[in-house]
LUMVODREN-960008 format. One record per atom (N, C-alpha, C): x, y, z. Coordinates in steps of 0.05 Angstrom, whole numbers, plus 5000, padded with zeros to 4 digits. Layout:
# LUMVODREN-960008
XYZ
...
# end
This chain:
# LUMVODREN-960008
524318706830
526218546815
528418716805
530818726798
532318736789
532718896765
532819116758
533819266743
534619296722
537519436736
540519456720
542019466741
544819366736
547719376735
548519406734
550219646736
552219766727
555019706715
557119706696
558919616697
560719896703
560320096703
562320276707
562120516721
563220616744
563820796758
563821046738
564921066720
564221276701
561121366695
560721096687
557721026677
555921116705
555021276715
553621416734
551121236735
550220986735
547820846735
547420786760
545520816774
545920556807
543520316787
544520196809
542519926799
540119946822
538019916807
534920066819
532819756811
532219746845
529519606844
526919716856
525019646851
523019726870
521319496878
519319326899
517819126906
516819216930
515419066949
514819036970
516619086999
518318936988
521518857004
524018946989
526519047000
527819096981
530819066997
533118926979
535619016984
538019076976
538619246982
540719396964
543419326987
545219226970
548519126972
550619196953
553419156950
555219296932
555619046914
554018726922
554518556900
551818406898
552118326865
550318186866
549117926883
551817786880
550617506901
550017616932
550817756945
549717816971
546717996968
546318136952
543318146943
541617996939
542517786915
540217576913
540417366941
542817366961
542517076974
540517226995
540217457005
539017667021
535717677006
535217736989
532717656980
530917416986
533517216973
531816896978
531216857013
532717057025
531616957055
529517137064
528917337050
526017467042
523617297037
524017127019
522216937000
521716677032
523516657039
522616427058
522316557082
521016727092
520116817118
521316987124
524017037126
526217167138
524817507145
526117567159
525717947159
528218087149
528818297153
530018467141
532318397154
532318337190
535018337202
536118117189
535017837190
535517587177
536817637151
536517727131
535817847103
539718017114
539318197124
542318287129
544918107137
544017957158
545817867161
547117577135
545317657121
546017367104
547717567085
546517727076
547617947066
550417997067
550718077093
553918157105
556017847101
554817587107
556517457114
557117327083
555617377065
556117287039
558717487029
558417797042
560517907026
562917917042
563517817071
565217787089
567017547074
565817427056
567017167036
567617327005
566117456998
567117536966
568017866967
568018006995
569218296990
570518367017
572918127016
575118127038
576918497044
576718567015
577718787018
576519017031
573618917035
572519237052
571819097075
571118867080
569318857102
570218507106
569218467135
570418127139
569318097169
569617757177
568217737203
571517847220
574517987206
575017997224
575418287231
573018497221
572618657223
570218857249
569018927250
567119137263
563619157255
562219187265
559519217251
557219397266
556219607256
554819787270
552619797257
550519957264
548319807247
545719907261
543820087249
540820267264
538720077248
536820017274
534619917265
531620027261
530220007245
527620157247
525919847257
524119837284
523319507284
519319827280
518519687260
515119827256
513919777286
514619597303
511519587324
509719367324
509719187333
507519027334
504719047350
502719037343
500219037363
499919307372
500519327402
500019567413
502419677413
504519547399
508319657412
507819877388
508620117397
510120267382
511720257368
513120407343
515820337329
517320447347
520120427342
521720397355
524320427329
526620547345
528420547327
531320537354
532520337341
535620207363
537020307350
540420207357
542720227350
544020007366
546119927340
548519667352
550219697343
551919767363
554819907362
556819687374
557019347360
559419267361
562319247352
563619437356
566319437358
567619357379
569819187378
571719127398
573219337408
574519167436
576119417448
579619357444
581819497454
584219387447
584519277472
586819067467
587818877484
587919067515
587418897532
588318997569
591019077566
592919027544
595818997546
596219327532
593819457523
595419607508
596419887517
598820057507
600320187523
601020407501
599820647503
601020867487
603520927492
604420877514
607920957528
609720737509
609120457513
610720367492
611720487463
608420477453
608420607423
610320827419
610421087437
611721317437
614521257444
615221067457
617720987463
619120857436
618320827417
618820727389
619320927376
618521247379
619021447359
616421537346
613921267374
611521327338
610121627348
608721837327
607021887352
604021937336
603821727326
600321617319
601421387317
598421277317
597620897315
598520847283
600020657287
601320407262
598920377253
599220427229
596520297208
596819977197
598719887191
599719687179
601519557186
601319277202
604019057199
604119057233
602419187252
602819187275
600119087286
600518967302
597818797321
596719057341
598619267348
596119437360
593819687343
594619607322
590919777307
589919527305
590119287309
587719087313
586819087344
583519147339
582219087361
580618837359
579418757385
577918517380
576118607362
575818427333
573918407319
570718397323
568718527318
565818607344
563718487310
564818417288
562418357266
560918137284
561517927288
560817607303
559617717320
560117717329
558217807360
555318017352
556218257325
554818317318
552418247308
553018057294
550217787281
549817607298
550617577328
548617387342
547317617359
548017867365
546917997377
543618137357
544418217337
542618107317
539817987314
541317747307
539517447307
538317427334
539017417352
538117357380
535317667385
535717867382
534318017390
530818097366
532718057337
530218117313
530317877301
531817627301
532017537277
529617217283
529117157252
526416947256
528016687249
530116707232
531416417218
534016317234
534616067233
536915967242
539516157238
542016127248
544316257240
544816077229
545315847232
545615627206
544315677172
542215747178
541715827155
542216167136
542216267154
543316587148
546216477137
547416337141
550316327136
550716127119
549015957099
549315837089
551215947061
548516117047
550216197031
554116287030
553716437047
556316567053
558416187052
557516087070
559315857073
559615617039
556815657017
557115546990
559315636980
559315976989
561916156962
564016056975
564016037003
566915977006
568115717000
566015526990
567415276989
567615196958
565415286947
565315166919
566115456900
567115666915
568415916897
566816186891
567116406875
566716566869
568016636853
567016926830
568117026815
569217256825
570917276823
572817616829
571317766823
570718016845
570218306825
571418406825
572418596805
573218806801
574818956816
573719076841
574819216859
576518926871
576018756888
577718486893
580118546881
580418396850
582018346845
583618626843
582818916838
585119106830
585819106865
584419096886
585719186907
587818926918
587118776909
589218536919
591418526897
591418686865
594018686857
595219036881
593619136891
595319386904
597019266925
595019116938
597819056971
599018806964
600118726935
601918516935
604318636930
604819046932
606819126923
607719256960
605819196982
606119276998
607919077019
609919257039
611119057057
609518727072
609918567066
608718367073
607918207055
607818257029
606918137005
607117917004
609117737009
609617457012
608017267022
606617427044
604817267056
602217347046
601717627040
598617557021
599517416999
600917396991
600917236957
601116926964
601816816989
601216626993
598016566996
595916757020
594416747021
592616866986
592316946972
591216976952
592216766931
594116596934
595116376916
596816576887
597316746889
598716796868
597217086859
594517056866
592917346862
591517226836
589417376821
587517376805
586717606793
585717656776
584817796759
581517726761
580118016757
576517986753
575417726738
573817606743
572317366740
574117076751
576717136759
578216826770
575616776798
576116506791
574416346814
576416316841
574816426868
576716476886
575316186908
576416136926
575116036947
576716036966
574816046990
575816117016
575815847038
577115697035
576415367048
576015487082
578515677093
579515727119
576615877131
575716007112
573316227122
570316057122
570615857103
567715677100
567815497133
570415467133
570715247163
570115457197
570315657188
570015837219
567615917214
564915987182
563516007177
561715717193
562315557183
560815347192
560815247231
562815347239
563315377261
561815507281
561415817277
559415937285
556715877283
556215767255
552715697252
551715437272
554615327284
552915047291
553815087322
555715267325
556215307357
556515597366
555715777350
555216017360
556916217370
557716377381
559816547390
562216387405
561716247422
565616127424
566115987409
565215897389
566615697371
567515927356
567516137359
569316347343
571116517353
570516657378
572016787405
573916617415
572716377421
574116167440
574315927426
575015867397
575415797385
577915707368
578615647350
579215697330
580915957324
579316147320
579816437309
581416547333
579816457357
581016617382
584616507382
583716227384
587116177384
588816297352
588516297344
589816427323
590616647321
589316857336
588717077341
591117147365
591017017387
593216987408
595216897397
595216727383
597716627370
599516877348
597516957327
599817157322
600617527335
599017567353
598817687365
601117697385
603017447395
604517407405
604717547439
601917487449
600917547469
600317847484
599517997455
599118227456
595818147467
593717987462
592517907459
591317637474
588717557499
589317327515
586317237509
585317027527
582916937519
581117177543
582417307552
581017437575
579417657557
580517697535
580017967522
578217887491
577217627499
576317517477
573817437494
573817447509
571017297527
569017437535
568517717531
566217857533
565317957505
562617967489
561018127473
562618347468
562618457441
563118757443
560618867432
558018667431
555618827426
554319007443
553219247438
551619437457
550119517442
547319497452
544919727442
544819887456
544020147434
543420347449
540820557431
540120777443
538520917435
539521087415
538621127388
539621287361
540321627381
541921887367
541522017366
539622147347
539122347346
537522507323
536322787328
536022937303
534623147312
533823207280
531623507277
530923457247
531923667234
531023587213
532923747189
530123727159
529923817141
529123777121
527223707114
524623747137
522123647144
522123367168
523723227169
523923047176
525822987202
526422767206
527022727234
529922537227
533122587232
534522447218
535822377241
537122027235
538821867259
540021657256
541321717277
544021547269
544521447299
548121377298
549521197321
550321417341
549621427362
551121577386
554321447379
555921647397
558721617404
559121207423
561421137409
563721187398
562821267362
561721247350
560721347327
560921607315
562821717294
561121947283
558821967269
557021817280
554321797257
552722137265
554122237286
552222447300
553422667283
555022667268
555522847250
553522877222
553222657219
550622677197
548922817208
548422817230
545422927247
545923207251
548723267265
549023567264
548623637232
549523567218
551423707197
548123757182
546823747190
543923667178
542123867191
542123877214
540224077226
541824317229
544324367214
545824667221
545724687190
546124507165
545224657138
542224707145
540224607150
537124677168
537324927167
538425037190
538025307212
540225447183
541325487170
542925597157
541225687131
539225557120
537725547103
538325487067
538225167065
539525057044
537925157018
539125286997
537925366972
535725106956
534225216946
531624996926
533024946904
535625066898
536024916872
539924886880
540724626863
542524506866
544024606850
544024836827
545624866813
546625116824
545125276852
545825526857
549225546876
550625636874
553725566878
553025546918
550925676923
550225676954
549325496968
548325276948
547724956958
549724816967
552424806948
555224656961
556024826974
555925076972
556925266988
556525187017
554225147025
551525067057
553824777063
553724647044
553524327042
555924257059
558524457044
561024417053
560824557082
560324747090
561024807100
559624757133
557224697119
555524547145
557024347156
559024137138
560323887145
563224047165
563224147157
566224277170
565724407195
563024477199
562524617228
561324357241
560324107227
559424027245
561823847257
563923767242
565523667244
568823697250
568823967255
571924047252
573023937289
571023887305
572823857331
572323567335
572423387314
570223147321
572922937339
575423067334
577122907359
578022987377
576523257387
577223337407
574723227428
572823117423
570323017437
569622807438
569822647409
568022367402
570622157416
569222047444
570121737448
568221627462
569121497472
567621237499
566421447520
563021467516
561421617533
560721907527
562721977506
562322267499
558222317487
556922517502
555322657505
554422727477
552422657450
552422857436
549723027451
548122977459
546523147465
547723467467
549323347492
550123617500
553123687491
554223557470
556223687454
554223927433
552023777424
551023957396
548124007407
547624147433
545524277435
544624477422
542324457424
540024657407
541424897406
542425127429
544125267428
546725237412
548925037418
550325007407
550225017369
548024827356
547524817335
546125037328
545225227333
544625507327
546725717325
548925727351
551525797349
553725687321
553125567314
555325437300
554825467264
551525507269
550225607241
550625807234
550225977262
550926317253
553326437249
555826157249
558626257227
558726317205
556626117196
556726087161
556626377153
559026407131
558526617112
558626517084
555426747080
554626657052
556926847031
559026907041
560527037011
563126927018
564626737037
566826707039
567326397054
568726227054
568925997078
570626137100
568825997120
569926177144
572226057159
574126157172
575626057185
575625897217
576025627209
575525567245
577625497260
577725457282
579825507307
581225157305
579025007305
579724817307
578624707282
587623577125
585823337117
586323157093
589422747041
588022397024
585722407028
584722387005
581322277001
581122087022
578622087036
577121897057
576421717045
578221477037
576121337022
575721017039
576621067060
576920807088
574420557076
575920377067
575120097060
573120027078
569720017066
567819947087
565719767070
564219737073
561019567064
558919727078
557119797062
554319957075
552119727059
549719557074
547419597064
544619677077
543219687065
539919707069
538019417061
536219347085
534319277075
531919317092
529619267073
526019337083
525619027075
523619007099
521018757094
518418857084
517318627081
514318677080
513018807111
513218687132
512518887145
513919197161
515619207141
516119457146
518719577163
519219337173
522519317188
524819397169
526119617182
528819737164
531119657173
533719657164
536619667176
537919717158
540319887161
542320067148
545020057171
546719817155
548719647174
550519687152
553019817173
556019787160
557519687174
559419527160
561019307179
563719377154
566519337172
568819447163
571619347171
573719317153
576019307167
577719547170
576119747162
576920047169
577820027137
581120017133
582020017113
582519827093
582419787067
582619587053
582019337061
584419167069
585118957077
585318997107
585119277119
585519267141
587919307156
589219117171
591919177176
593319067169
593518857155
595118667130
597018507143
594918527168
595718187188
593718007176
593317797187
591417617182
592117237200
590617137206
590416857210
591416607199
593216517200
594816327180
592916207163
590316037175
589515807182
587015877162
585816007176
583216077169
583416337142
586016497141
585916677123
583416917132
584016897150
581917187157
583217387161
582917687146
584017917144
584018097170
584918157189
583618327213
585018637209
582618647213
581618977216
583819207228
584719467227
585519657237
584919797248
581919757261
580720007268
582220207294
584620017304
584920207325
587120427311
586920547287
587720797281
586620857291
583720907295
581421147298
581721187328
584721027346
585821247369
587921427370
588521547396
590321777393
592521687417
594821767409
597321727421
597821947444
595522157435
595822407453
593922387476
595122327503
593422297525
591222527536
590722817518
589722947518
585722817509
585922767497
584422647473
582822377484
580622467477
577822257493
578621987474
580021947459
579921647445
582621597446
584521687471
586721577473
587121237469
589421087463
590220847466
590520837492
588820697501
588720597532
588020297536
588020147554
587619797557
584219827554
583819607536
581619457537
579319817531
579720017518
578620197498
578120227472
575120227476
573920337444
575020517434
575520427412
576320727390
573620877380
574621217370
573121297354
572321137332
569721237319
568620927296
568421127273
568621077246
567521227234
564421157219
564020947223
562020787218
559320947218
558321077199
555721177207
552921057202
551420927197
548720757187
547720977199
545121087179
542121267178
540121227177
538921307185
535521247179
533921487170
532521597174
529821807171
527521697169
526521867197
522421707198
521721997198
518922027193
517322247189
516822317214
515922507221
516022667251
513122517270
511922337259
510722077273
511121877259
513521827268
515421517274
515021407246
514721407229
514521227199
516921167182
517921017188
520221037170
520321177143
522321267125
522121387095
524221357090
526221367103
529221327088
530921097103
532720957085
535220787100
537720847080
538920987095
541821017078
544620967093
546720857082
549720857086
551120867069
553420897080
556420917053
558220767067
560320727045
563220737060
564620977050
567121057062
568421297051
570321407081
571121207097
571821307122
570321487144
572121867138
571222017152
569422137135
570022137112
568022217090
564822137097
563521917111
561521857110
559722027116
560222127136
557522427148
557522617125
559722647105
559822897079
557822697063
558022507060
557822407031
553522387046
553022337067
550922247074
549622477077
550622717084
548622987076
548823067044
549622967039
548823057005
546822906995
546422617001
544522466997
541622587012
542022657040
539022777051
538223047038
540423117029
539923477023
538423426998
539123236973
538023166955
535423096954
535822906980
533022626973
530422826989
531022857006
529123037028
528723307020
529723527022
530723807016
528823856992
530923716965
530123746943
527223636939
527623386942
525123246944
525523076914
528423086902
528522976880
529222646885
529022466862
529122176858
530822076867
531021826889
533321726901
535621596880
534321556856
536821446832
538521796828
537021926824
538322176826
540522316843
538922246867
540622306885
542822116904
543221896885
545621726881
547721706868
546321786849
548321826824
549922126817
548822346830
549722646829
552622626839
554222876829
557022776836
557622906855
559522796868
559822966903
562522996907
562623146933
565123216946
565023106970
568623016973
569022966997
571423147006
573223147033
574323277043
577123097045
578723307034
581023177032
583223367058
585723207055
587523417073
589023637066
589123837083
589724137062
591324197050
593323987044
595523947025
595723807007
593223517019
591923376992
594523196980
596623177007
598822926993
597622677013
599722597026
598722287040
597422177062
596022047057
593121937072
592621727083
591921677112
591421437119
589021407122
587221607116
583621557107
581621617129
583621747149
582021667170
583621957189
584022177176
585122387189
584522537178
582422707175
581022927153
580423147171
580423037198
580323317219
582723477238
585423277228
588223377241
587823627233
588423807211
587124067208
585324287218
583924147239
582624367252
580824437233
578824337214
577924397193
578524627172
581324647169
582224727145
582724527125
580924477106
580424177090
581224227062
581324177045
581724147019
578723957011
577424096991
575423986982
575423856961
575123626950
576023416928
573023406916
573423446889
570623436871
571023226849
568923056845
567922816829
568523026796
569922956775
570123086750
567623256747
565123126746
563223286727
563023476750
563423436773
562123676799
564623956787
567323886784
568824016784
568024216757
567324136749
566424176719
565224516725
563024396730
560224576740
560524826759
562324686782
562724766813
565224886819
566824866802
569924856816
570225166822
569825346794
570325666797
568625716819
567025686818
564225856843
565725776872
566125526874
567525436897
570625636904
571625616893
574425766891
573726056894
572126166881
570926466887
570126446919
569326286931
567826356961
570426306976
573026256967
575526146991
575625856992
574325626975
574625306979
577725316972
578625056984
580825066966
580824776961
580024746924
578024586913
580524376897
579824096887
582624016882
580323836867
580623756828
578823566821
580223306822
578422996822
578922816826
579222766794
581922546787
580922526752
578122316751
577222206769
575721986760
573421956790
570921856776
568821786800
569521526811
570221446831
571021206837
569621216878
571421036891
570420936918
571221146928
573021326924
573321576947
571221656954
569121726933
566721886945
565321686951
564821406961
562821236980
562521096945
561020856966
558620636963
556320626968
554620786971
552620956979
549820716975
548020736995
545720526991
542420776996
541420736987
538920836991
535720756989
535020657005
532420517002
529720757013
528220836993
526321097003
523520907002
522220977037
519320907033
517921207026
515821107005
513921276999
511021177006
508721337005
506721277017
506121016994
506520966969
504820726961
507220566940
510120606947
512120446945
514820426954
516120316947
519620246964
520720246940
523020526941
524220486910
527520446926
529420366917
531320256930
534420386904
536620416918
538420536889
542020416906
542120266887
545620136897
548320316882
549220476893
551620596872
553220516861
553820636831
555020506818
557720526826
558220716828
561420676843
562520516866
561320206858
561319946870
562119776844
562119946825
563319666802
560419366797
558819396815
557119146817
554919196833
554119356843
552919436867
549919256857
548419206868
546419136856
543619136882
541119306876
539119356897
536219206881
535419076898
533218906881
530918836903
528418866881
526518726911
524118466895
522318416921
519918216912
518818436917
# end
């Protein structure tokens, strides 16, 4: 059951349940409506997706159906089946139409973040939840979506983060038309409703994927798109399963999303603090010392490799990750050959059943609102993700027709070295996510200390080495020469020691979403303790 609640990001609390079953979300009503489909049969996948689509209605600013959804499953095994652990990596691809030669013919030479139809790719959440439902799930999609489709019709209360980020982009180019779509805007607790989103909500539950592709949404979609965009490029799945990467670290066995994903950065960045040998105590200046710098080797070339098909096996072989350990120097940050706070607008949750089924699913419009286009009709926000390509034809995630972008999307797991699940964790935080998610394993595993603990501890993320302007989603243009950004009380503690080894350390005034939304659900041999971060303003983790 239910806890606490945090009201303040200052206030270092996560909201902590423990039961049988458990789920942790960044709001309360997508926790409790995720529960109640606990209570009536549902499993964990069921239980998520009600989850996601309740906050695709009340937390437009991080996440939406016209966004992305990636997402690692632990399924326990039935009978004689073995466990088993997947990955679903739906993201859309960009239009057949799309053309880096144009773009550069404009003067640009990176992807438009804002006000342009090519960082929208086809939206892959939808497809994500029937691919979903169809493979784990026990309940109707009609009914998974109910909730989500009540808030949108009969309202909701603003949170917090809502309403401050929707007074931010009413000062941004285009404002006219969000302030149409937000009706004037709102302040925390105004009752919001989504009529446009309850009607494409209801759409899908009763006709399934083309009543949303080939739909409705689709034409709307071609329509303002102005034929950047056709039904040709709307008519295939962007769902794919695939097999987790992983390797171990910390006693345990840690995994995540193969490429287009950097989830394999969590995994490196994990078995090279491993081989590097992380200190027993957290206050020793050599723990962040490991921490940082593990993230920076595992990640400093992550765009010169990570796209469509890229290899981690054999990017971060056993060799390789032994090579890359034996940089670290314990008296200095080392220099490598090859970064605005990451704080890329996302949704992470977790949930466990009773029998034992995990998922740790993040779904995103990359940034805020995304690209601060949107659907006349329906008021659906779509997504940016095609920043996460490159204009430089060098580069495995070039803008090319009908190409996945790099993702930053990471969802985690950890099972014991015979298959048992023990951990489910995610964040949002952009590229930040693989930093912010080895501090959580280094804590929870490593240490061996309390997952409320090791939620609430204050962290660093990686900023750019000048630490002026940011599109949240470029922390490796630098070649990993990073600027390291510390949470106040970290700076406190950490900042001199850091600055003595060569960081070049910059404090944050305040704990807020830069450093993630962080979810943590830990099985233990004789319970499920679960921790929602407070730097969600509302986050709320609860079980039966």
């Amino acid at each position: 059951m239910p806890i606490e609640q945090p009201t303040s990001a200052q206030n270092l609390r996560p909201a902590v349940g423990t039961g049988a079953a458990m789920v942790s979300t960044i709001e309360a009503s997508a926790t409790e409506a995720a529960l109640q489909i606990l209570r009536e049969g549902g499993n964990a996948i069921d239980a998520a997706i009600t989850a996601n689509a309740v906050l695709s209605v009340t937390a437009q600013n991080m996440c939406g159906i016209g966004g992305d959804l990636l997402a690692i499953i632990y399924d326990p095994g039935r009978e004689s089946k073995r466990p088993e652990v997947t990955t679903l990596n739906s993201s859309g691809r960009s239009s057949r139409r799309a053309s880096a030669s144009r773009l550069k013919s404009e003067g640009l030479r990176k992807m438009p973040r804002h006000g342009r139809i090519e960082s929208v790719t086809v939206p892959g959440c939808v497809d994500g939840w029937i691919a979903l439902s169809e493979r784990f799930g026990t309940l109707p999609l009609e009914r998974l979506l109910d909730s989500a489709i009540t808030l949108a019709e009969t309202g909701f209360a603003s949170s917090a983060l809502l309403a401050e980020d929707a007074e931010e982009i009413s000062h941004l180019k285009g404002a006219t038309e969000y302030r149409t779509a937000f009706k004037g805007g709102y302040s925390t607790g105004t009752i919001v409703r989504r009529p446009g989103i309850a009607k494409v909500l209801r759409s899908i539950a009763s006709s399934g994927r083309d009543a949303f592709y080939q739909g409705d949404f689709g034409k709307e979609l071609i329509g303002i798109s102005m034929g950047y965009f056709d039904w040709e490029d709307l008519k295939k799945s962007s769902a794919e399963w695939s097999p987790p990467v992983q390797n171990s670290a910390f006693g345990y066995q840690i995994l995540s999303l193969p490429p287009t994903s950097q989830g394999g950065l969590t995994v490196a960045s994990a078995a090279i603090a491993e081989r590097i040998g992380l200190p027993m105590d957290q206050q020793d200046p050599q723990f962040l010392h490991t921490l940082i710098e593990s993230s920076r080797l595992a990640g400093f070339d992550r765009d010169l490799w990570i796209g469509e098909g890229a290899d981690f096996d054999g990017h971060f072989s056993e060799s390789e990750l032994d090579r890359r350990a034996s940089m670290f120097n314990r008296s200095h940050r080392i220099q490598l050959d090859e970064s605005t706070p990451t704080s890329g607008d996302t949704t992470a949750l977790c949930v466990i059943d009773t029998n034992g089924m995990g998922i740790s699913l993040v779904q995103s419009n990359a940034s805020g609102f995304g690209s601060l286009l949107f659907t006349p009709e329906s008021q659906i926000f779509l997504h940016n993700r095609g920043i996460g390509f490159s204009l430089d034809e060098s580069r495995p995630n070039f803008y090319s027709s009908s190409a996945l972008p790099m993702h930053t999307l990471s969802p985690t797991l950890v099972t014991s070295d015979d298959s048992r699940l023990k951990l489910l964790t995610g964040t949002m935080g952009g590229d930040a996510q693989p930093q912010i998610l080895l501090q959580l394993l280094a804590t929870a595993l490593h240490l061996g200390i309390d997952s409320k603990t090791a939620v609430s501890n204050p962290r660093f993320v990686f900023a750019p080495q000048r630490h002026s302007g940011s599109d949240g989603f470029s922390t490796w243009d630098s070649q990993g020469e990073v600027t390291v950004l510390l949470e106040p009380t970290l700076s406190v503690t950490h900042g001199d020691s850091l600055k003595s080894l060569g960081h070049r350390v910059v404090a944050s005034p305040r704990s807020d979403s830069t450093f993630g939304h962080a979810h943590m659900i830990k099985v233990e041999s004789d319970a499920i303790e679960g921790f929602a971060d407070p730097r969600s303003l509302g986050g709320l983790c609860a079980g039966i």
